[in-house]
C-alpha positions as CSV (number, residue, x, y, z in Angstrom):
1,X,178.3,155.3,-24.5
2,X,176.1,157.7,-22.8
3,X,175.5,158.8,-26.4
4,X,174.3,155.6,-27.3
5,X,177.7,153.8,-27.9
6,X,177.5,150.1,-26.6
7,X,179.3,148.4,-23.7
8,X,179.9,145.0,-25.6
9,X,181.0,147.0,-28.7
10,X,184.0,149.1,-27.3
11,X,185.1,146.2,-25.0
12,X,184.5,143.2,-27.2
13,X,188.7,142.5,-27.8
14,X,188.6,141.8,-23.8
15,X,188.7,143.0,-20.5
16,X,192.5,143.3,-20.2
17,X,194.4,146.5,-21.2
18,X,198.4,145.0,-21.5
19,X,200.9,147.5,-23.3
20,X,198.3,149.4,-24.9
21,X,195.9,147.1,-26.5
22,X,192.4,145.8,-25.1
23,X,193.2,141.8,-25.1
24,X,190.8,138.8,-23.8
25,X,192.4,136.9,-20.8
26,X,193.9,133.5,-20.3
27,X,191.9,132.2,-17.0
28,X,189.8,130.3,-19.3
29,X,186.8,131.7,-16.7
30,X,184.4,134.2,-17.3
31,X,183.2,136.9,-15.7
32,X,179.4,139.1,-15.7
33,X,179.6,142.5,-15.1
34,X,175.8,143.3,-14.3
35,X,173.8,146.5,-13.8
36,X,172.9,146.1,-9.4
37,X,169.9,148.3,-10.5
38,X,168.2,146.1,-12.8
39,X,169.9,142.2,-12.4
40,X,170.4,142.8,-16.0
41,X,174.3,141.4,-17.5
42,X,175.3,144.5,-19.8
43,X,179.1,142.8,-19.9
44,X,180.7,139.1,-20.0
45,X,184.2,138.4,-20.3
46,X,187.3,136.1,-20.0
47,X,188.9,136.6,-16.6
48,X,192.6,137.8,-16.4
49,X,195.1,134.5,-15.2
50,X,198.9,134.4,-14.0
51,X,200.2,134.8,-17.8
52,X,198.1,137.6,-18.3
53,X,199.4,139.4,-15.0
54,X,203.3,138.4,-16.2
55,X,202.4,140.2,-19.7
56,X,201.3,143.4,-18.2
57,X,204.3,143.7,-15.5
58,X,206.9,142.8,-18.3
59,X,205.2,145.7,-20.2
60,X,205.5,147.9,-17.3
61,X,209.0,147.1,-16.7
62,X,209.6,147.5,-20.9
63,X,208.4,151.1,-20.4
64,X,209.8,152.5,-17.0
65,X,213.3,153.2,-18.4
66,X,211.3,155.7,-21.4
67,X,209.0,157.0,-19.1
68,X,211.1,157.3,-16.0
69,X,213.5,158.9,-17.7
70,X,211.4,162.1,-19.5
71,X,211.7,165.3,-17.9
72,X,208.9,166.2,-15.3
73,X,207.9,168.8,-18.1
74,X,207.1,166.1,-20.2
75,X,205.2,164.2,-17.8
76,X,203.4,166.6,-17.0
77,X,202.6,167.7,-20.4
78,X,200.9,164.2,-21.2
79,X,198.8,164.1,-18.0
80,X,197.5,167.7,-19.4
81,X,196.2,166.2,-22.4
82,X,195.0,163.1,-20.4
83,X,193.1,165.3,-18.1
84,X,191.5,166.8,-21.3
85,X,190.7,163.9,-22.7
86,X,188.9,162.6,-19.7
87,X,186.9,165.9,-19.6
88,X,186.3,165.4,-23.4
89,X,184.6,162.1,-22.5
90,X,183.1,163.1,-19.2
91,X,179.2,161.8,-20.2
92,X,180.9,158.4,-21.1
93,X,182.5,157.9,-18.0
94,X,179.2,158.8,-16.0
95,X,176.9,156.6,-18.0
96,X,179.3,153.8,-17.3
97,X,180.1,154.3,-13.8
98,X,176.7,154.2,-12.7
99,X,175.9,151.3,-14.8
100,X,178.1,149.0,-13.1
101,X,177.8,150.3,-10.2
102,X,174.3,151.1,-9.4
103,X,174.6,154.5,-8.3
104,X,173.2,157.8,-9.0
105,X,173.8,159.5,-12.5
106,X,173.9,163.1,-10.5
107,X,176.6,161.3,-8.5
108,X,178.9,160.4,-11.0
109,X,178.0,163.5,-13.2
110,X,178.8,165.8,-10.2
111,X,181.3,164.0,-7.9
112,X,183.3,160.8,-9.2
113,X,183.8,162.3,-13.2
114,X,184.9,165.6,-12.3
115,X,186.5,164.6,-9.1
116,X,188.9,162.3,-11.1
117,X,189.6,165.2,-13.9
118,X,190.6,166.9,-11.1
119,X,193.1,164.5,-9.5
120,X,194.8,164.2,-13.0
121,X,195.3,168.1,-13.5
122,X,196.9,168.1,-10.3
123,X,199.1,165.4,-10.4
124,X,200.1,166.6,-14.1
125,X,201.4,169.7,-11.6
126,X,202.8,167.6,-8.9
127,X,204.9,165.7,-12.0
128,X,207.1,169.0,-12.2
129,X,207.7,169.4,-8.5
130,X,209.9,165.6,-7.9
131,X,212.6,167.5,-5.6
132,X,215.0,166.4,-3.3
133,X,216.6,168.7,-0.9
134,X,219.4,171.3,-2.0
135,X,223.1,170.6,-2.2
136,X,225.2,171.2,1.0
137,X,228.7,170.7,2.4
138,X,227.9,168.7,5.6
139,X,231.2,166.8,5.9
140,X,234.0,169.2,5.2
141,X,234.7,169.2,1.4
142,X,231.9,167.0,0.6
143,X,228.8,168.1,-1.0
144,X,225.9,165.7,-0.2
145,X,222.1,166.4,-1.9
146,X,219.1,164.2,-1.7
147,X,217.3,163.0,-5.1
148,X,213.6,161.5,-5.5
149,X,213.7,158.6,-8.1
150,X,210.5,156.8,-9.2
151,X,210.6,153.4,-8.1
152,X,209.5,150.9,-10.6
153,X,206.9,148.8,-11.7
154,X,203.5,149.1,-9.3
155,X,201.1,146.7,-8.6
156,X,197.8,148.0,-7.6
157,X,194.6,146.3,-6.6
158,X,191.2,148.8,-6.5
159,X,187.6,148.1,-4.7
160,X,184.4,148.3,-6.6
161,X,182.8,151.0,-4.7
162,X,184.2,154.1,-6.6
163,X,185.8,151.9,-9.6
164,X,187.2,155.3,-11.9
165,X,188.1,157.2,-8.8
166,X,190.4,154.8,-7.1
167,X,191.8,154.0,-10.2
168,X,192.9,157.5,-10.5
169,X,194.0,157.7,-6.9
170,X,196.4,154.4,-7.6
171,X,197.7,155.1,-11.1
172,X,197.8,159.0,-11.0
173,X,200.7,159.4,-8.5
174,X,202.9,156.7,-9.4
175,X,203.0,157.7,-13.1
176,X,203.7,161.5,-12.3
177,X,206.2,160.3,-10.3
178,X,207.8,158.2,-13.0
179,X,206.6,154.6,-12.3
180,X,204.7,152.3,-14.2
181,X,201.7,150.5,-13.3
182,X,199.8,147.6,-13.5
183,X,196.3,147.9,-12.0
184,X,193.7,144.9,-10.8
185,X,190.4,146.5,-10.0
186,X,187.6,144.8,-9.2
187,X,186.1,142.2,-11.4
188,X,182.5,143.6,-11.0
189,X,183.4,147.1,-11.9
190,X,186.4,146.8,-14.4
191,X,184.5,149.4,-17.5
192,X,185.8,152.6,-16.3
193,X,189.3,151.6,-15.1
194,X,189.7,150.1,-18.9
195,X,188.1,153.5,-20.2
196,X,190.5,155.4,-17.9
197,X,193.7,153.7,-19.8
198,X,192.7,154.1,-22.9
199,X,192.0,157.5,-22.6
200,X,195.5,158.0,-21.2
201,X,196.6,155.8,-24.6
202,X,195.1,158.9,-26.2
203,X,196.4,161.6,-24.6
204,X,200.0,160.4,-25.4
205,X,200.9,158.4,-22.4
206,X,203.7,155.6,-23.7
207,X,202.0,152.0,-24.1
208,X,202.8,149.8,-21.4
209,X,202.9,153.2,-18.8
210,X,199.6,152.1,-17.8
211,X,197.6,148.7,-17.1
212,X,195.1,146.8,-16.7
213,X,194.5,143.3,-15.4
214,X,191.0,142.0,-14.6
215,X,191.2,138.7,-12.7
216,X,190.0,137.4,-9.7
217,X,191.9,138.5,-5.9
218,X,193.0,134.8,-5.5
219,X,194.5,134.2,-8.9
220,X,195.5,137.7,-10.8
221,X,195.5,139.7,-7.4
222,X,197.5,137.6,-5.4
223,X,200.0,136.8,-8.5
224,X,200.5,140.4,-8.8
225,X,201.0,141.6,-5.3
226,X,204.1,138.4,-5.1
227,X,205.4,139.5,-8.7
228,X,209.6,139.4,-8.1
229,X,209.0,142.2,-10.9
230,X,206.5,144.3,-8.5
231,X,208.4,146.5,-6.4
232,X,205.4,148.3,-4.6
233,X,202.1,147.2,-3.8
234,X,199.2,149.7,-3.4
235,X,195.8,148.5,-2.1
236,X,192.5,149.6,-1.0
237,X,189.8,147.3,0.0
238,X,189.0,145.4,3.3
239,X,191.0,145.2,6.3
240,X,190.9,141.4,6.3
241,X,191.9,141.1,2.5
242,X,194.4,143.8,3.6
243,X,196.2,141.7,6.0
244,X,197.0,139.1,3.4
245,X,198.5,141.2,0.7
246,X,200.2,142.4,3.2
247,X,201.6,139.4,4.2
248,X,202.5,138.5,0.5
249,X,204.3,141.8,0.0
250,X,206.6,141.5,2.8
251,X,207.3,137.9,1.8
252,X,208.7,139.7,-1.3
253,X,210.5,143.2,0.5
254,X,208.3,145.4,-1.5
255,X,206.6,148.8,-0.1
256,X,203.1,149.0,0.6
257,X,200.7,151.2,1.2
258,X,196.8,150.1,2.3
259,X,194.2,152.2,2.8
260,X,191.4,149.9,4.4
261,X,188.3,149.7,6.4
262,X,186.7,152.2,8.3
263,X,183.9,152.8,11.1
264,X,183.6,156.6,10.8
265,X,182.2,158.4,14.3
266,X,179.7,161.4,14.0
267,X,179.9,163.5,17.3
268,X,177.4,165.9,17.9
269,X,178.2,168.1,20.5
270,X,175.0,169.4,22.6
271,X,176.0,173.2,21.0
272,X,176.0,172.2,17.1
273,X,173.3,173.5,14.5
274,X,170.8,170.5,15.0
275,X,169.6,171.3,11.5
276,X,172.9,171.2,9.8
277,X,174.1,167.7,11.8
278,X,171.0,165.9,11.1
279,X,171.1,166.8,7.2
280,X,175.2,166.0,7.5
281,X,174.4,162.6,9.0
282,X,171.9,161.7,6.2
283,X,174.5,162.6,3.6
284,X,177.4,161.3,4.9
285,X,176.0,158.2,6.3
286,X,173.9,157.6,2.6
287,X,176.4,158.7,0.0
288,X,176.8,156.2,-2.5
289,X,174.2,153.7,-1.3
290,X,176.5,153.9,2.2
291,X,179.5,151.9,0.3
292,X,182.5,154.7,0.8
293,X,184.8,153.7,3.8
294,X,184.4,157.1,4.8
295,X,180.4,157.2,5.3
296,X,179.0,158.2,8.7
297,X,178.3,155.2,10.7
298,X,178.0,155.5,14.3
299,X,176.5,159.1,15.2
300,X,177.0,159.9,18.8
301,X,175.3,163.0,19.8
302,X,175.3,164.7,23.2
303,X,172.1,163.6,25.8
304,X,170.2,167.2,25.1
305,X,170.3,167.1,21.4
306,X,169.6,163.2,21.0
307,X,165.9,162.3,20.8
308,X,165.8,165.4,17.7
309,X,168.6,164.3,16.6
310,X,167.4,160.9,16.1
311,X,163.3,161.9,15.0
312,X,165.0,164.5,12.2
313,X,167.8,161.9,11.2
314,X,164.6,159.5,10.7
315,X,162.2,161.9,8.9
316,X,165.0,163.2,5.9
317,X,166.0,159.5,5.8
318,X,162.3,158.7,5.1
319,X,162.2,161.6,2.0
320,X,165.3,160.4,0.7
321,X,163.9,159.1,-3.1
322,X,165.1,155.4,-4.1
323,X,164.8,155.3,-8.0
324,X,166.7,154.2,-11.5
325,X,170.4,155.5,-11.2
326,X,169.6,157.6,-14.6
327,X,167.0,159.3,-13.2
328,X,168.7,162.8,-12.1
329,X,166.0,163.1,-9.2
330,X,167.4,160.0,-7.5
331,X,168.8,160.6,-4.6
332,X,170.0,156.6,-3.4
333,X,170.9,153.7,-6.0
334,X,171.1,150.5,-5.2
335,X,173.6,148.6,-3.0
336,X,176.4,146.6,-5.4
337,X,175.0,143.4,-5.5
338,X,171.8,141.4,-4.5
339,X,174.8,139.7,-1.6
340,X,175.9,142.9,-0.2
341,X,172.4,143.6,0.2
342,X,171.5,140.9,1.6
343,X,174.8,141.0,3.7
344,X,173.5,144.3,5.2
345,X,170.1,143.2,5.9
346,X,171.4,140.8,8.0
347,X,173.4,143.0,10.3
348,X,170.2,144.9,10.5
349,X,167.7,142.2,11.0
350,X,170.4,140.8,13.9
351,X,170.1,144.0,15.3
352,X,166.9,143.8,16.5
353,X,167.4,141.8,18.9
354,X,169.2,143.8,20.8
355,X,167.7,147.5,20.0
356,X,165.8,149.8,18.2
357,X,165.1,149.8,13.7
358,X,163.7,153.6,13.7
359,X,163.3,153.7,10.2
360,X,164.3,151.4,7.0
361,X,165.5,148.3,7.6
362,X,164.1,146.7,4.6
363,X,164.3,146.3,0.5
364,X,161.8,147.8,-1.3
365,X,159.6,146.3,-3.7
366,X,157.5,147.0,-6.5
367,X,159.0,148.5,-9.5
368,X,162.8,148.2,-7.9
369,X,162.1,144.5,-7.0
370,X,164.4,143.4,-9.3
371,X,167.7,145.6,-8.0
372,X,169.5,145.1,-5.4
373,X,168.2,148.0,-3.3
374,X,167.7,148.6,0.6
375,X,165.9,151.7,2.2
376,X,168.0,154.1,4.3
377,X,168.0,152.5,7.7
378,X,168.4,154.6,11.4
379,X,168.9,151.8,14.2
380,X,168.9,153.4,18.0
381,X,169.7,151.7,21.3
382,X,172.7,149.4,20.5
383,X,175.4,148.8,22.9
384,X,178.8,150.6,21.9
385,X,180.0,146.5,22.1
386,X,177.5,145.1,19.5
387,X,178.2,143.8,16.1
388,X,176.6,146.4,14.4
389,X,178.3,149.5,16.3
390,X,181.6,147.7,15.9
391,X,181.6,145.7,12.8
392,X,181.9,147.7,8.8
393,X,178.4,147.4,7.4
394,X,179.4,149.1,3.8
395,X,175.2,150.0,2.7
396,X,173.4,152.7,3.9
397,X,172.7,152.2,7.8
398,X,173.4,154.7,10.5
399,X,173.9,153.6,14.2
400,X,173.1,156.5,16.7
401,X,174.2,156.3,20.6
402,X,173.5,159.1,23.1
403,X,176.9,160.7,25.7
404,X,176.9,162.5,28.0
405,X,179.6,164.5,28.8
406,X,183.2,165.4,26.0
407,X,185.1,162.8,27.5
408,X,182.5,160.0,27.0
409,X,181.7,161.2,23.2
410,X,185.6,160.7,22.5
411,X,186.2,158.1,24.2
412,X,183.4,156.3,22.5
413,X,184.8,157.9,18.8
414,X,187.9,156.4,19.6
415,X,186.6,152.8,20.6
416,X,186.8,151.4,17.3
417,X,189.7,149.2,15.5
418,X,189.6,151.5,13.0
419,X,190.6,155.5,12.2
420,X,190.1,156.5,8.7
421,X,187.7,159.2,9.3
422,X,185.5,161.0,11.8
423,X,183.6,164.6,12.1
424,X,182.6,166.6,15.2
425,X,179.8,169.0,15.1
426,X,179.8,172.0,17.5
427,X,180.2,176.1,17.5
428,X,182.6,176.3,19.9
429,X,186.3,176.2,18.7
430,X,187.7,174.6,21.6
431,X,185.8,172.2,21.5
432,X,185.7,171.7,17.8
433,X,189.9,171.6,18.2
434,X,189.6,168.9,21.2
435,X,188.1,166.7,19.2
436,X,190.4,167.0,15.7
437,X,193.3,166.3,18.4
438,X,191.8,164.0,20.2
439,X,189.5,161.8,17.7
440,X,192.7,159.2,16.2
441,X,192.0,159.4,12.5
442,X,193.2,160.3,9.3
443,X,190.4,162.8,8.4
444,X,188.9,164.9,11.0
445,X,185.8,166.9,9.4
446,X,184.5,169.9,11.7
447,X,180.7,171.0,11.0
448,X,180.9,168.6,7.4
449,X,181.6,164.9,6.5
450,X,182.9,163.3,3.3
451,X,184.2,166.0,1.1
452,X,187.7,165.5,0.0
453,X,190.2,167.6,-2.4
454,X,193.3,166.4,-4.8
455,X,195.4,168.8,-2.6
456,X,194.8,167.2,1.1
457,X,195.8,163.5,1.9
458,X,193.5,161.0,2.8
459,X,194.7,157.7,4.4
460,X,194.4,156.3,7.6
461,X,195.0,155.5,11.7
462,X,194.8,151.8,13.4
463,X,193.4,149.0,11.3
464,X,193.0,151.9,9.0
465,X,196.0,151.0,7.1
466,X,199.4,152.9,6.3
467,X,200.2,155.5,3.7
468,X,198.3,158.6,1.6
469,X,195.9,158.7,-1.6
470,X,196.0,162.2,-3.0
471,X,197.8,165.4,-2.6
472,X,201.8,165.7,-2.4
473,X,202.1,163.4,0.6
474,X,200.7,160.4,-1.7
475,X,203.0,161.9,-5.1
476,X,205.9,161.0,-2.3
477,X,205.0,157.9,-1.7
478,X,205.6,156.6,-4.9
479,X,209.1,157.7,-4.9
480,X,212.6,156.8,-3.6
481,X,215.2,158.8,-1.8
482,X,218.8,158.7,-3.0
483,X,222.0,160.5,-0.8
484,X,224.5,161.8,-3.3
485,X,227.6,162.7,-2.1
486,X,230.9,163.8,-3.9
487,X,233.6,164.9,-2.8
488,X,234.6,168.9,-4.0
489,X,237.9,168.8,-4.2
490,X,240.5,168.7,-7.3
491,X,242.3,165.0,-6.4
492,X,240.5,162.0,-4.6
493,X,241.3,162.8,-0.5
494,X,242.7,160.0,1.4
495,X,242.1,161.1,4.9
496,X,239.2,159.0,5.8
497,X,241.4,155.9,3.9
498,X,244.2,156.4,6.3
499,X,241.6,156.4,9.2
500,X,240.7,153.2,8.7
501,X,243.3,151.6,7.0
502,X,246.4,153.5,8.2
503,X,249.2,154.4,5.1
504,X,249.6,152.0,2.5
């Protein structure tokens, strides 16, 4: 595609990937996927229904026995080749990725393409480590061992904010671990999730290991999270939508895991490198247009440091270049749609009534009319209790608040409903390890914010949500433990019979 290959052309069977084949779906409803940069509609197609969500977990279920049964060698063999594949097909996935999302080619070239060929190499390695614990005699005669079995058919549901990485973080554990998955992302973004199974198609992965349904939450999501066939239920997305798959799932028994909203603090203690915190808070409040659960939101630096914290925080923001996503000297795409924009000009535009737009707060015009942009936006004075220090914004605003002594900055961190990330800034170590105990979230950065690896977790505290994306912890996750006990000697023993029943 990036080679000149045309969206409509490789996805004109459909939008919904069901035991290996691209198929149209049954909602009789359509669906434009449209480039946020331009207003332009580069994709229509026929939403997913119930019967097309009942056709993708019956091929799941078809293919777990085959595919939970290989060896973790062979497992991990096809996710090799997968992750080769994706590599092989790296420009394509970038091209696409920013043109349905808006966001910078250098973005997806540098972070979401080769972040996500990354997560597939290591779970290949993580599909040969599924161990239990070592055989023991703990009750006399008895040996008893522990076994990790994969659990089934998954039903996953991804956000449209980084569409090819989060489908990697949903499907990539659960298959190395055995399972087989169906996977809802979001109808706005759908390209690179379909792009991500097929290249697993071609890399060897069994049909039906892997898919796709592109539907609306209410009617395809919602089907799929009460599935009786569904035995786990993996979201990301808001806390609010969060709440009510949860409340399908445990209609149903299944396991969940939710990785939702966050409201990430920035403490700058009064001894950090002013230089380095301001040019961390303009990254990790502004990377990808501000729409990563993770981003910087509320900076809270230390009285001495504040007013040049908040005049350098205000003159990078003002260099930062707005500009067409395949432009490599863009530094900020625009925001998803022309609603979230508008959405987050109205949390700003609220704001001042109650304190200070430093710089930003408005769209652009001129040549980048048309998308749905918004400039990088500082807002200074708001009270730790307003809507815009408490509430999830999701674009590319930063809320900074003076403290004044440790206590105060953590306390204020922590005063938040949410705790999926945070960072502290100083040079002093004790202080620096105060506030990674202290701070209650899943992700404490010290000195950085928003870098993550395959090998570390990443999941969150509070109204965070419950379980890990990534590394072993997440691999785990998508398992279940078995006892196994047997009993070592020659004839059946009778002891514990006579126990309980007495001779007979």
């Amino acid at each position: 595609m990036g080679n000149g290959i045309q969206v409509r052309d490789r996805f004109a069977d459909g939008a919904q990937y069901i035991g290996g084949k691209l198929r149209s779906g049954t909602s009789g409803r359509h669906h434009d996927v449209v480039n946020p940069a331009t207003g332009e509609t580069v994709y229509t197609y026929e939403l997913a229904g119930t019967a097309d969500v009942d056709a993708a977990v019956a091929a799941a279920r078809e293919a777990f026995p085959g595919w939970s049964g290989a060896t973790p060698a062979e497992r991990a063999e096809a996710m090799h080749r997968f992750a080769a594949v994706l590599a092989e097909q790296a420009d394509d996935f970038a091209y696409v990725e920013s043109l349905q999302c808006g966001k910078p080619i250098k973005l997806s070239t540098e972070f979401d393409v080769p972040g996500t060929v990354d997560n597939t190499s290591f779970f290949a390695g993580a599909a040969r480590h599924l161990e239990g614990k070592s055989a023991a005699e703990y009750d006399g005669d008895h040996t008893s061992y522990v076994r990790r079995e994969a659990i089934g058919v998954i039903g996953s549901i991804a956000p449209w904010n980084y569409p090819l990485q989060m489908a990697a973080w949903k499907v990539l554990p659960a298959v190395a671990a055995g399972n087989t998955i169906v996977l809802k992302p979001a109808e706005i973004t759908p390209l690179t999730s379909l792009m991500f199974a097929q290249a697993a198609t071609a890399a060897g992965i069994p049909d039906g290991v892997i898919n796709i349904v592109t539907g609306a939450g209410k009617d395809a999501g919602e089907h799929l999270v009460g599935h009786p066939d569904v035995v786990m239920t993996s979201f990301t997305g808001s806390t609010a939508v969060g709440k009510r798959v949860a409340e399908i799932a445990t209609s149903t028994v299944k396991r969940l895991h939710l990785e939702l909203g966050g409201k990430a603090p920035f403490v700058v203690f009064d001894d950090a490198d002013l230089d380095a915190a301001v040019h961390g808070a303009v990254a990790g409040a502004l990377i990808n247009t501000g729409q990563d659960c993770t981003a910087a939101t509320r900076a809270y630096v230390q009285r001495p440091l504040y007013d040049a914290f908040v005049q350098g925080v205000a003159a990078l923001m003002e260099t930062v270049r707005l500009g067409d996503p395949f432009d490599p000297s863009t530094d900020l795409g625009p925001l998803i749609s022309h609603a979230q924009r508008d959405r987050v000009a109205g949390f700003v535009e609220r704001a001042r009534a109650y304190a200070t737009v430093v710089t930003g707060g408005e769209a652009p015009g001129g040549a980048l009319a048309d998308g749905a942009y918004y400039r990088p936006t500082l807002v200074a004075g708001a009270a730790q209790d307003s809507e815009i220090v408490q509430s999830e914004i999701f674009g590319p605003v930063l809320v900074v608040l003076p403290f004044d002594t440790d206590d105060e900055g953590i306390r204020l961190a922590n005063d938040t409903p949410y705790g999926l990330a945070a960072s502290a800034w100083s040079r002093d170590l004790y202080r620096a390890n105060r506030a990674t105990r202290e701070i209650k979230a899943g992700c404490v950065w010290v000195n950085d914010h928003i870098p993550i690896i395959s090998e570390m977790p990443h999941g969150g505290y509070k109204a965070s949500g419950f379980g890990k994306d990534m590394s072993s912890y997440s691999f785990e996750e998508y398992t279940q433990i078995k006892h196994v006990m047997y009993d070592n000697t020659a004839v059946a023993r009778k002891d514990w019979h006579r126990t309980i029943f007495g001779d007979r």
